[in-house]
N, CA and C atoms as a LAMMPS dump frame, in Angstrom:
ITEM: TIMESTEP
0
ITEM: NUMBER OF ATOMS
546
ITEM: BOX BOUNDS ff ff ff
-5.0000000000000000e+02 5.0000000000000000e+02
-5.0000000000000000e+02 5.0000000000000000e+02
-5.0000000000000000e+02 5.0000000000000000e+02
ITEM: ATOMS id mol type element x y z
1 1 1 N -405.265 127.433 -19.86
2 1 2 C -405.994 128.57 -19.343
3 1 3 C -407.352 128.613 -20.022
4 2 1 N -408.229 128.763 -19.383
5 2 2 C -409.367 129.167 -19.59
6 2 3 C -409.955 130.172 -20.396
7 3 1 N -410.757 130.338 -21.157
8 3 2 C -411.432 131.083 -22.302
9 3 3 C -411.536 132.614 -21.001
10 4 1 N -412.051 132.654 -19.986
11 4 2 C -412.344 133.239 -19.295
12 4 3 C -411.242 134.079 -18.483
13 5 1 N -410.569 133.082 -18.715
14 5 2 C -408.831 133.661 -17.771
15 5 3 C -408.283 134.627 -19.007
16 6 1 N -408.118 133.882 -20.172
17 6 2 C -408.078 134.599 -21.785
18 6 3 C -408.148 135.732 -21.553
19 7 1 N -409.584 136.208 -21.955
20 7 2 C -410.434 137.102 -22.125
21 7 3 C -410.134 138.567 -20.732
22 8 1 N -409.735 138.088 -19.845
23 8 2 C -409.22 138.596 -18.578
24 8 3 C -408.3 139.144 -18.827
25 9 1 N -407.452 138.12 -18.843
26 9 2 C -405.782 138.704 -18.977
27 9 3 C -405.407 139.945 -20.461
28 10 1 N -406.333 139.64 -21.139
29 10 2 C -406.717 140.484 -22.484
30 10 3 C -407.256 141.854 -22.287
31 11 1 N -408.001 142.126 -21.405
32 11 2 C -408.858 143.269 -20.675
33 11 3 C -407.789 143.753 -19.919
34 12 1 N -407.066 143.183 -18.795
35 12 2 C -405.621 143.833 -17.783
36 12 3 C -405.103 144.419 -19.283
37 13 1 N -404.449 143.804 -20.33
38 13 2 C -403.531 144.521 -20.482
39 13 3 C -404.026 145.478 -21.378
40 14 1 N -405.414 145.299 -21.934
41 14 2 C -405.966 146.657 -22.372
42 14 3 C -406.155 148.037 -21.623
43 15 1 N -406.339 147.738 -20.574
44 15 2 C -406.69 148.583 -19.546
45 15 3 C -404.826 149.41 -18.712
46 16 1 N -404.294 148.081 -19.136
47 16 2 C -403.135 149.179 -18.495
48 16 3 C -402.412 149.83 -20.127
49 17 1 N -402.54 149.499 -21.286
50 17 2 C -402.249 150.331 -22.271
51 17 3 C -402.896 151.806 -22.641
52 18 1 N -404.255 151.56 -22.176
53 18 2 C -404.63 152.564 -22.165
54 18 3 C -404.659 154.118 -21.065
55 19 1 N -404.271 153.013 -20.166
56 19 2 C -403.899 153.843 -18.475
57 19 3 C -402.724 154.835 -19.223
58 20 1 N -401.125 153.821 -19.763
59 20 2 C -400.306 154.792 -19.762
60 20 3 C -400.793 155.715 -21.096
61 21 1 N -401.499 155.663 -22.189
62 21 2 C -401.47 156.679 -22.566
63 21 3 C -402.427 158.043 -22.418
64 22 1 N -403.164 157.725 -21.319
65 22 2 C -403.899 158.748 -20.543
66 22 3 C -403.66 160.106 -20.263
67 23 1 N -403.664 161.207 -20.79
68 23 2 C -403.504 162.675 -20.347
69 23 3 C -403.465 162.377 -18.645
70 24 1 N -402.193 162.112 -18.428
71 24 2 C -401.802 162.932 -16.658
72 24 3 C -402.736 164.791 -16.276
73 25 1 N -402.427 164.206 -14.903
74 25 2 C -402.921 165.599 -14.635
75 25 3 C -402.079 166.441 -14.423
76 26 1 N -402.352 167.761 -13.485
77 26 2 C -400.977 168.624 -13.112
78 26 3 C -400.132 168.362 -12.008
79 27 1 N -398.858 168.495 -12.176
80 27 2 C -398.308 168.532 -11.28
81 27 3 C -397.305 169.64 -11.008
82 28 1 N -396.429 169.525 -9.713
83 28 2 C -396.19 171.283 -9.545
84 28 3 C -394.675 171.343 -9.531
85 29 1 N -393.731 172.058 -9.389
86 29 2 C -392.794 172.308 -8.63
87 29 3 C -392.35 173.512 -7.788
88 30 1 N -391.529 173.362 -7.037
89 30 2 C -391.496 174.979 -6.094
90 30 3 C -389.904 175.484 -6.959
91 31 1 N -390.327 176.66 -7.179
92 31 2 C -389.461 177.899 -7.4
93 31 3 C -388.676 178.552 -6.264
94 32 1 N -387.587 179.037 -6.511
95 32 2 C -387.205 180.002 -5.859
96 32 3 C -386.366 181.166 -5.882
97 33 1 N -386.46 182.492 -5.343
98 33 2 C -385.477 183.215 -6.409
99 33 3 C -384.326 183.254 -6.02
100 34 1 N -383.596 183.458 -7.008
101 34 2 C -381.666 183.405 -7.207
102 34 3 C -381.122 184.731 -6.98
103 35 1 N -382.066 185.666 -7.26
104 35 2 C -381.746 187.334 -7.419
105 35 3 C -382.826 187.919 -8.351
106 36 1 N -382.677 189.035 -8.183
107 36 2 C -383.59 189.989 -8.636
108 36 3 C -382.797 191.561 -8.784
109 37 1 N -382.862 192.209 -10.027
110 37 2 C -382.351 193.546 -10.023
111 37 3 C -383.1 194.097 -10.806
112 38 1 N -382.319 195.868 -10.341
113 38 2 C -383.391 196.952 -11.062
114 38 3 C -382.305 197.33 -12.737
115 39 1 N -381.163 196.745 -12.626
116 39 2 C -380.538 196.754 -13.947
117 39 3 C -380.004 196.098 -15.061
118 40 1 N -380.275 195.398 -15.814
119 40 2 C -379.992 193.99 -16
120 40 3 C -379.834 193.853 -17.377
121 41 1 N -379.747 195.125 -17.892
122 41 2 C -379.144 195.12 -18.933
123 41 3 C -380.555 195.142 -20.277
124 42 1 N -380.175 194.792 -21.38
125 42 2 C -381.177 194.718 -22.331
126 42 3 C -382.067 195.866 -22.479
127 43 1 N -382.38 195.736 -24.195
128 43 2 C -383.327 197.345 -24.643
129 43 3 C -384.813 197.211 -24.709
130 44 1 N -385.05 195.464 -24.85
131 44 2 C -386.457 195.188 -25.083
132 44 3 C -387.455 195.981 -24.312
133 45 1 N -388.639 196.546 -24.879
134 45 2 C -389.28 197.365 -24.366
135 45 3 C -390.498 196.8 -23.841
136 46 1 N -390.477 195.47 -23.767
137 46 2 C -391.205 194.569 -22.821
138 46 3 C -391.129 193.644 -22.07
139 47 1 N -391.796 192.516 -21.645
140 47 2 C -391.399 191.578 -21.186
141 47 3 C -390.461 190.102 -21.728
142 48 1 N -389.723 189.578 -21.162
143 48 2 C -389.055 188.418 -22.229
144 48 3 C -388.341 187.471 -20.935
145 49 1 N -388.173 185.909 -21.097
146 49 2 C -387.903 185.373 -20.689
147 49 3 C -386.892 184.301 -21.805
148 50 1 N -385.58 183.404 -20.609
149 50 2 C -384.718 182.848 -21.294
150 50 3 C -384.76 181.841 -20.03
151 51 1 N -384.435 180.026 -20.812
152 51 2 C -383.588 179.341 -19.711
153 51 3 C -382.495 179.156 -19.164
154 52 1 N -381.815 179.321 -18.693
155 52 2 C -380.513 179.163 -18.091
156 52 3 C -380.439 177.82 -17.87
157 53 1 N -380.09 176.929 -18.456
158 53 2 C -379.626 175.403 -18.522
159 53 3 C -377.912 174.966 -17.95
160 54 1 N -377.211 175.527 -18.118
161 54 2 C -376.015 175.356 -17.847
162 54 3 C -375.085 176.284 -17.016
163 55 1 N -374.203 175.747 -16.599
164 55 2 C -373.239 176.217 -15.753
165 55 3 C -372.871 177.114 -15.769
166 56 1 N -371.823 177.215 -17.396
167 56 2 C -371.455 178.459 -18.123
168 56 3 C -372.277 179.492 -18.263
169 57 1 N -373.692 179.182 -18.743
170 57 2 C -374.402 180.548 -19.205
171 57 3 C -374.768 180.918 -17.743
172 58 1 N -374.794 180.257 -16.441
173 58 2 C -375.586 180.732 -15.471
174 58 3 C -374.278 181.775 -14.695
175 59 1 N -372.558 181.414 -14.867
176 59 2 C -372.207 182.249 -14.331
177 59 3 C -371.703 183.311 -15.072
178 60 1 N -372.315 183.214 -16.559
179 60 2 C -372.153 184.501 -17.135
180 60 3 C -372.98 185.762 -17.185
181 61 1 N -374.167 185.31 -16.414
182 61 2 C -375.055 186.008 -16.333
183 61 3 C -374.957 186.575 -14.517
184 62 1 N -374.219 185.309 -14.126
185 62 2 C -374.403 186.035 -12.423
186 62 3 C -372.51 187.233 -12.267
187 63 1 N -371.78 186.483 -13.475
188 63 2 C -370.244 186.871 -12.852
189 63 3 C -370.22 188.49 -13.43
190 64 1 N -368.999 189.024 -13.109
191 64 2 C -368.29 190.434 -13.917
192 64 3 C -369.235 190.801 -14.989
193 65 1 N -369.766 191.546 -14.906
194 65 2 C -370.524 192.044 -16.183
195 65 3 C -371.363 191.906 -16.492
196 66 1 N -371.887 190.739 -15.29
197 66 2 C -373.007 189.895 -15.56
198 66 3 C -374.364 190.824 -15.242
199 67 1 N -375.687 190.007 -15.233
200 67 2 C -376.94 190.739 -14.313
201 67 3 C -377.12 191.018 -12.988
202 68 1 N -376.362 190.095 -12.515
203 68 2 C -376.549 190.012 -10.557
204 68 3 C -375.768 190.02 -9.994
205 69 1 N -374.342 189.944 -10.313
206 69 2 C -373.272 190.051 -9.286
207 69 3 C -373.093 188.459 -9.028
208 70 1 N -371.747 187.931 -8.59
209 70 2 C -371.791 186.691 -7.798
210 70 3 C -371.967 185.92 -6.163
211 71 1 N -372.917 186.562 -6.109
212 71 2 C -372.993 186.065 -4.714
213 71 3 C -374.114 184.59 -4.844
214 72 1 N -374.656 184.481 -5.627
215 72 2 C -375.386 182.743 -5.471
216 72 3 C -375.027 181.434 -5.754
217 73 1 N -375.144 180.439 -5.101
218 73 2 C -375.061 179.42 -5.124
219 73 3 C -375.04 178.921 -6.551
220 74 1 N -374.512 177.79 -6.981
221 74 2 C -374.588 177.234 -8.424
222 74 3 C -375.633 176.033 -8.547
223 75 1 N -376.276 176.177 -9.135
224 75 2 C -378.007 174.98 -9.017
225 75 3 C -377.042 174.125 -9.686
226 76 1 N -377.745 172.609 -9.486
227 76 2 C -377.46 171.391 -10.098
228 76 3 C -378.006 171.424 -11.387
229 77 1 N -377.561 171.364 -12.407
230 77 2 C -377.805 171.74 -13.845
231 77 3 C -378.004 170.812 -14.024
232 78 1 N -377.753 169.385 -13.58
233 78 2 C -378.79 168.175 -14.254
234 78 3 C -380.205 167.71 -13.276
235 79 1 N -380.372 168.41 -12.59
236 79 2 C -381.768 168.223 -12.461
237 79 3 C -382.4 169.806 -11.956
238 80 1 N -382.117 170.688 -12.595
239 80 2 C -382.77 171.977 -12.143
240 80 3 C -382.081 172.787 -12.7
241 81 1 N -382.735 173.882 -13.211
242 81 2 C -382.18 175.5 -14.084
243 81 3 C -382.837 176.599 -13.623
244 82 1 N -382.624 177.897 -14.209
245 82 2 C -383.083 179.107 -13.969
246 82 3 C -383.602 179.31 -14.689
247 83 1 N -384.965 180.387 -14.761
248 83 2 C -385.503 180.865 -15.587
249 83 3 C -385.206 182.723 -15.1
250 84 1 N -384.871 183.469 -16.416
251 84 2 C -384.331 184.682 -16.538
252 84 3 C -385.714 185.379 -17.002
253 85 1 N -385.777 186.288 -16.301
254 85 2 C -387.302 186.924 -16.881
255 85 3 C -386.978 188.312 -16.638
256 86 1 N -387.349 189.153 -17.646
257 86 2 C -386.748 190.765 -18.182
258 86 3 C -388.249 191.463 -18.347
259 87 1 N -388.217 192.803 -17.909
260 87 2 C -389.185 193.661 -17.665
261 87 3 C -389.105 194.303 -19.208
262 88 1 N -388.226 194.346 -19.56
263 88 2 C -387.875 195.439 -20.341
264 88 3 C -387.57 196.549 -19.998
265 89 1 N -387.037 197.179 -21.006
266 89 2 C -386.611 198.904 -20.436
267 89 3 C -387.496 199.809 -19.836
268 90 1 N -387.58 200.405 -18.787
269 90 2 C -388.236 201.37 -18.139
270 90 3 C -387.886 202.293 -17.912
271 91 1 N -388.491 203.608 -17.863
272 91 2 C -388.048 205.385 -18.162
273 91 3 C -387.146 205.971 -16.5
274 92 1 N -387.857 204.972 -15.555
275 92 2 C -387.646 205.295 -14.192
276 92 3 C -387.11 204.451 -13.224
277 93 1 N -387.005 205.125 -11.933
278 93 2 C -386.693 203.729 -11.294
279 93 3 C -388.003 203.602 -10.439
280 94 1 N -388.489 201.954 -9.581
281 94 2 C -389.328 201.92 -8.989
282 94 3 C -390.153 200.559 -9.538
283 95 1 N -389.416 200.163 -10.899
284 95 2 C -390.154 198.824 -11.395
285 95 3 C -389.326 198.112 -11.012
286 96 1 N -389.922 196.671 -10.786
287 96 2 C -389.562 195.496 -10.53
288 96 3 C -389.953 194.663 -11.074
289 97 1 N -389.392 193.312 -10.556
290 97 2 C -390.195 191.817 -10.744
291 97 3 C -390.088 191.429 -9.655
292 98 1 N -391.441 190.464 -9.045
293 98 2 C -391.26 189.319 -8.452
294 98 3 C -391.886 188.458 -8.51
295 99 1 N -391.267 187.258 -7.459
296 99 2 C -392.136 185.958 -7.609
297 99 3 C -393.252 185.945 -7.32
298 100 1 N -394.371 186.014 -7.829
299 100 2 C -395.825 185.966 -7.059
300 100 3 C -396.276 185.044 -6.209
301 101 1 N -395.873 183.466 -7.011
302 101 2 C -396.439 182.352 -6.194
303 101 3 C -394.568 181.43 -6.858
304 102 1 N -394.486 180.913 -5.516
305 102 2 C -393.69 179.89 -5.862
306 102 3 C -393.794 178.401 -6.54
307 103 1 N -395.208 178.07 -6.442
308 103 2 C -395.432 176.583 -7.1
309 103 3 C -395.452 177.169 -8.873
310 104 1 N -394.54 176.2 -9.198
311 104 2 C -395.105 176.302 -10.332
312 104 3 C -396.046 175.323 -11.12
313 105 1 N -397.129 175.035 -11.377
314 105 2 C -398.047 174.65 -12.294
315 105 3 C -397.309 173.892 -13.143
316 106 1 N -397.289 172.316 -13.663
317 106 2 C -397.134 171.979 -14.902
318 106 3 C -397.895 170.967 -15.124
319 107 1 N -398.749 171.555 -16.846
320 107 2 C -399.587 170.462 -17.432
321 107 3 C -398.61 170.286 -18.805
322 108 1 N -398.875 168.796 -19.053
323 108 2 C -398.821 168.53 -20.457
324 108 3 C -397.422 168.781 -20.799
325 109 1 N -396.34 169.1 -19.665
326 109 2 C -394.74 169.665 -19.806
327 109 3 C -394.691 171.026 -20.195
328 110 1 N -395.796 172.01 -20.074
329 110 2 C -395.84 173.183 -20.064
330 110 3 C -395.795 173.804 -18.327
331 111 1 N -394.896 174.897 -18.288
332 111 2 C -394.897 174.76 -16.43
333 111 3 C -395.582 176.504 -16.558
334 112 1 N -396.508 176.788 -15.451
335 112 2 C -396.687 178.014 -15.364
336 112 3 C -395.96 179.082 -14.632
337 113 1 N -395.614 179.945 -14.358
338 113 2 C -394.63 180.938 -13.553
339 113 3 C -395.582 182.296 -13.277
340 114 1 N -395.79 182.109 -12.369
341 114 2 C -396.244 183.429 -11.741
342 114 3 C -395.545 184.56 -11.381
343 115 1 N -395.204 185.529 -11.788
344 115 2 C -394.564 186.687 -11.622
345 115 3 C -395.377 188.174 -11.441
346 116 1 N -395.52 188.944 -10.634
347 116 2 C -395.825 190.328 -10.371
348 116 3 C -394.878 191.681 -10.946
349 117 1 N -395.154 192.25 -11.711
350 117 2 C -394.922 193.29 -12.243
351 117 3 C -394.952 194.522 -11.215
352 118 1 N -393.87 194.849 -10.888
353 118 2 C -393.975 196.388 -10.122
354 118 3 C -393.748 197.325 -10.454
355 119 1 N -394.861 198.548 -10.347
356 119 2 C -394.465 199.911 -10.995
357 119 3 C -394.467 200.692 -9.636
358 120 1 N -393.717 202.071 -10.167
359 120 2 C -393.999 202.817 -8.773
360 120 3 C -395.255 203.845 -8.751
361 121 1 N -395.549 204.173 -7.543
362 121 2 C -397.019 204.838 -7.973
363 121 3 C -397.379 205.841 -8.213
364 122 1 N -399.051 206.318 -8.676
365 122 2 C -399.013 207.393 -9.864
366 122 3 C -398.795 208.478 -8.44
367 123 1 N -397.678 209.675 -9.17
368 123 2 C -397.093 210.625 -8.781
369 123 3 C -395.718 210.564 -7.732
370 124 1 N -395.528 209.503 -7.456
371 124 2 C -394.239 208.961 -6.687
372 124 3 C -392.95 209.811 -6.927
373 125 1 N -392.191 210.201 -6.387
374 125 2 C -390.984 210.85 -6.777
375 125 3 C -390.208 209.412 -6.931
376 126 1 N -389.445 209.861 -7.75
377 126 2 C -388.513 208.531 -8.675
378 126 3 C -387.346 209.167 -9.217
379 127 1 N -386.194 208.127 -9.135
380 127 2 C -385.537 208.859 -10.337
381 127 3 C -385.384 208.621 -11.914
382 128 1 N -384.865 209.961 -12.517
383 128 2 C -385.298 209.731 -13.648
384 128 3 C -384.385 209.016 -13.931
385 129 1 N -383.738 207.598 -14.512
386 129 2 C -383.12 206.808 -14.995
387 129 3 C -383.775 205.766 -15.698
388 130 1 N -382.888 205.367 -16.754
389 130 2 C -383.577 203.73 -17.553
390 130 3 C -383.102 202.959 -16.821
391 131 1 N -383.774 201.704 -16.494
392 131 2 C -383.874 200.566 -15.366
393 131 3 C -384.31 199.116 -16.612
394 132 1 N -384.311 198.355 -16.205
395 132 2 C -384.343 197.189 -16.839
396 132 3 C -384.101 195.769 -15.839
397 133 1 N -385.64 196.026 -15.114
398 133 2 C -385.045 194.895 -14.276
399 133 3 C -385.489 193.435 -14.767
400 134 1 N -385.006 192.265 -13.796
401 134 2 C -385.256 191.582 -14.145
402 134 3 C -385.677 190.745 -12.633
403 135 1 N -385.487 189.234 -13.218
404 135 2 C -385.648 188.109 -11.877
405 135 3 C -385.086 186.634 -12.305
406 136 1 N -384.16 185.986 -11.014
407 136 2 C -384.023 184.65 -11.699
408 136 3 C -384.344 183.84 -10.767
409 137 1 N -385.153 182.844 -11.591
410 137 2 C -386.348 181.992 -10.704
411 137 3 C -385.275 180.669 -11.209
412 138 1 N -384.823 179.472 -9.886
413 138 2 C -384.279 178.706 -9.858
414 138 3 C -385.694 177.782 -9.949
415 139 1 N -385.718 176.421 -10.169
416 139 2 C -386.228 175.371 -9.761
417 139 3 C -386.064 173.945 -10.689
418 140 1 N -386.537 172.802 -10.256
419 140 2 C -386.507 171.728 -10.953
420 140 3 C -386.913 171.637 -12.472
421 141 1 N -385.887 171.1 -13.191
422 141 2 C -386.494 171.034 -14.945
423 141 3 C -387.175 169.672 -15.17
424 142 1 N -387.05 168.352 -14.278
425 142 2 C -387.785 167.392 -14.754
426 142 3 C -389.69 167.493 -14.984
427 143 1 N -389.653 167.258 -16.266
428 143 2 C -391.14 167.034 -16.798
429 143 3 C -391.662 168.242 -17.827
430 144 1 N -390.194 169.482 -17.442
431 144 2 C -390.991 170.697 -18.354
432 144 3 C -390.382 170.776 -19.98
433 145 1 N -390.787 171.04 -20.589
434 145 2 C -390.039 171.234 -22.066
435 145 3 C -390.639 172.805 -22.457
436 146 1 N -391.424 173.626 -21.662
437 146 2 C -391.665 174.943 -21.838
438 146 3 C -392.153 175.818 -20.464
439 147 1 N -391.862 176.452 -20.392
440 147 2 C -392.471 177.376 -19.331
441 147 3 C -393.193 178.955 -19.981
442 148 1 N -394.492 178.861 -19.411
443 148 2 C -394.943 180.489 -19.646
444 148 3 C -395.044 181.352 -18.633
445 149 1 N -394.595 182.338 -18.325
446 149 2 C -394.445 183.168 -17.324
447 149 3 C -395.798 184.362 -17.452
448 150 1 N -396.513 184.426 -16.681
449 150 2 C -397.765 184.794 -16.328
450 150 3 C -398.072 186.17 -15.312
451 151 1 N -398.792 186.716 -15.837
452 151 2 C -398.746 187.701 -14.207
453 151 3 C -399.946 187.514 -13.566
454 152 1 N -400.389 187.862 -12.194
455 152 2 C -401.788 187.024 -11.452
456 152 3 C -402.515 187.186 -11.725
457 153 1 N -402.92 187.704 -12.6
458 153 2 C -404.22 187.704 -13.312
459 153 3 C -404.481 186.589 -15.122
460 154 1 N -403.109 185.977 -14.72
461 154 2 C -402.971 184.809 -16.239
462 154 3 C -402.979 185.303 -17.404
463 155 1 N -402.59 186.748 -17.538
464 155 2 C -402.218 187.19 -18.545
465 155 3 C -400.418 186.559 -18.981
466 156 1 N -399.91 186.092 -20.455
467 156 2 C -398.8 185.432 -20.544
468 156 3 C -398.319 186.56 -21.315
469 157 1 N -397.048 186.81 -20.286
470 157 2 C -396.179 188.037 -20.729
471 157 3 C -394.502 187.653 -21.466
472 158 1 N -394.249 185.924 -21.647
473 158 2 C -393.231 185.548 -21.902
474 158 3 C -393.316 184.763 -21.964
475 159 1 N -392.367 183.915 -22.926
476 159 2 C -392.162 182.182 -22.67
477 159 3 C -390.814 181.943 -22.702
478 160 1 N -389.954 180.701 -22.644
479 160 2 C -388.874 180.19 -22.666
480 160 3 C -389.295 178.347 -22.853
481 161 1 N -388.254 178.042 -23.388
482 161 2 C -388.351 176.711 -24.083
483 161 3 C -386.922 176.29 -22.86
484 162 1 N -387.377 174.494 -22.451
485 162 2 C -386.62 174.538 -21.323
486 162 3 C -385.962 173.085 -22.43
487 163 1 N -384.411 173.744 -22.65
488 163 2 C -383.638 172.384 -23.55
489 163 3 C -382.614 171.774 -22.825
490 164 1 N -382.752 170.42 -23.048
491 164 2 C -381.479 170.097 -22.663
492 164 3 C -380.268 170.134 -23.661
493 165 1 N -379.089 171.038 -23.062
494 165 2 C -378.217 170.491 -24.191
495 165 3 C -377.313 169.657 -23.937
496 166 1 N -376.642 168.871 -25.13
497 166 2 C -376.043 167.981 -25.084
498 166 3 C -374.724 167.916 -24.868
499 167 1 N -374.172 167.053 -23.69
500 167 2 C -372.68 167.241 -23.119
501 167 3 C -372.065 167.417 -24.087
502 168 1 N -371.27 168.403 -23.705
503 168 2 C -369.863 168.353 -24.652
504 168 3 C -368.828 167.903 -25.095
505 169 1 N -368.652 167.306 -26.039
506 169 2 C -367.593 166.091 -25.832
507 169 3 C -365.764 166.922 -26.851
508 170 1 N -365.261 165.791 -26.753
509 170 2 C -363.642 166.372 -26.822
510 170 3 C -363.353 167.11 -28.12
511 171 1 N -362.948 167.498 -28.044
512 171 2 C -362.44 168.168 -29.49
513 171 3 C -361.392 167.167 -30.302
514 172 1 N -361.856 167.308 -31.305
515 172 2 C -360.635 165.991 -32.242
516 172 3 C -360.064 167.093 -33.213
517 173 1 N -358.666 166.352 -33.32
518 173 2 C -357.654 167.434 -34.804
519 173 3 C -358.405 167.146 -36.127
520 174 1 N -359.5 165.951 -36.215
521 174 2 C -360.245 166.586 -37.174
522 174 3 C -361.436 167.683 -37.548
523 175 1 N -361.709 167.8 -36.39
524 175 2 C -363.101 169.239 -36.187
525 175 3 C -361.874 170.367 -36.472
526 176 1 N -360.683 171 -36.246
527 176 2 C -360.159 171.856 -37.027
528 176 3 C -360.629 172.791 -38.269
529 177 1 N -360.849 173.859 -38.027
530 177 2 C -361.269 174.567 -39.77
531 177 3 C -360.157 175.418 -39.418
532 178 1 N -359.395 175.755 -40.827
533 178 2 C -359.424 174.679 -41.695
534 178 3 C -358.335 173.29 -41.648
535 179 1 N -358.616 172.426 -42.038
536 179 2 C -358.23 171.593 -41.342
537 179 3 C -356.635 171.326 -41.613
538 180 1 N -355.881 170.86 -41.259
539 180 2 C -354.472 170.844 -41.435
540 180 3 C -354.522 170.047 -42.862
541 181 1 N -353.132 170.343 -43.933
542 181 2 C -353.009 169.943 -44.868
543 181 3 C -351.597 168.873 -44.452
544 182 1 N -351.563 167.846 -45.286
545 182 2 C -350.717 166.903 -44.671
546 182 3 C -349.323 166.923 -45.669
């Protein structure tokens, strides 16, 4: 090979080393909601968000006792979760959440979430009750390792860290506490 072919083939693979470590741009996914209520439990007196990664935590939150009742579908937990997003406690009824925009935004494995805050309006008859609603936004987890939940004006009212956890594997008679004496 040629000094010239060399020097070539030296440049390709500079050029594609440097390609992959290139800041990507954004890319999106679509959301969608799972449910939404005006009671949902919790005292926090603001906004807060959690991931729902798994099976278990998703029908403990939808079953008996749960936030939403069971009427939804069960997402594929290996390629998609919920995100749980809480208003906090409110004096009345008439607040909400919703989805603002369904794409969600992700740079850098940070995903954005658009959510709208609803109050009811000034002088509205309401009742007087504490409310605590919330919203659960289903969608794809590949590429995110955080989500910030936003209201339309890009103010960030919450975050959640999106983990995978790790299958569960069998229980052995030595994990026992305390452990059997022989």
């Amino acid at each position: 090979m040629s000094v010239l072919g060399r020097l070539a083939l030296a440049a390709a693979g500079l050029f594609a080393a440097c390609a992959a470590h290139r800041p990507r741009g954004p890319s999106s996914v679509t959301a969608s909601v799972v449910r939404a209520g005006a009671q949902c439990g919790g005292e926090a007196s603001g906004p807060s968000a959690r991931w729902i990664g798994s099976e278990g935590a998703f029908r403990a939150a939808m079953g008996a006792g749960g936030v939403f009742g069971t009427e939804a579908a069960t997402p594929d937990f290996r390629k998609e979760g919920v995100l749980a997003v809480f208003m906090g406690q409110r004096p009345t009824a008439g607040y909400g959440l919703a989805l603002h925009d369904p794409t969600v935004v992700i740079q850098d494995g940070v995903g954005k979430v658009v959510v709208r805050l609803e109050e009811p309006q000034p002088g509205a008859m309401v009742a007087q009750v504490l409310t605590s609603p919330c919203l659960l936004i289903r969608m794809p987890k590949q590429g995110i390792r955080q989500l910030r939940v936003v209201d339309p004006a890009g103010t960030q009212l919450a975050s959640a860290n999106v983990g995978v956890l790790p299958e569960p594997r069998e229980r052995r008679p030595e994990d026992r506490y305390p452990p059997d004496k022989p």
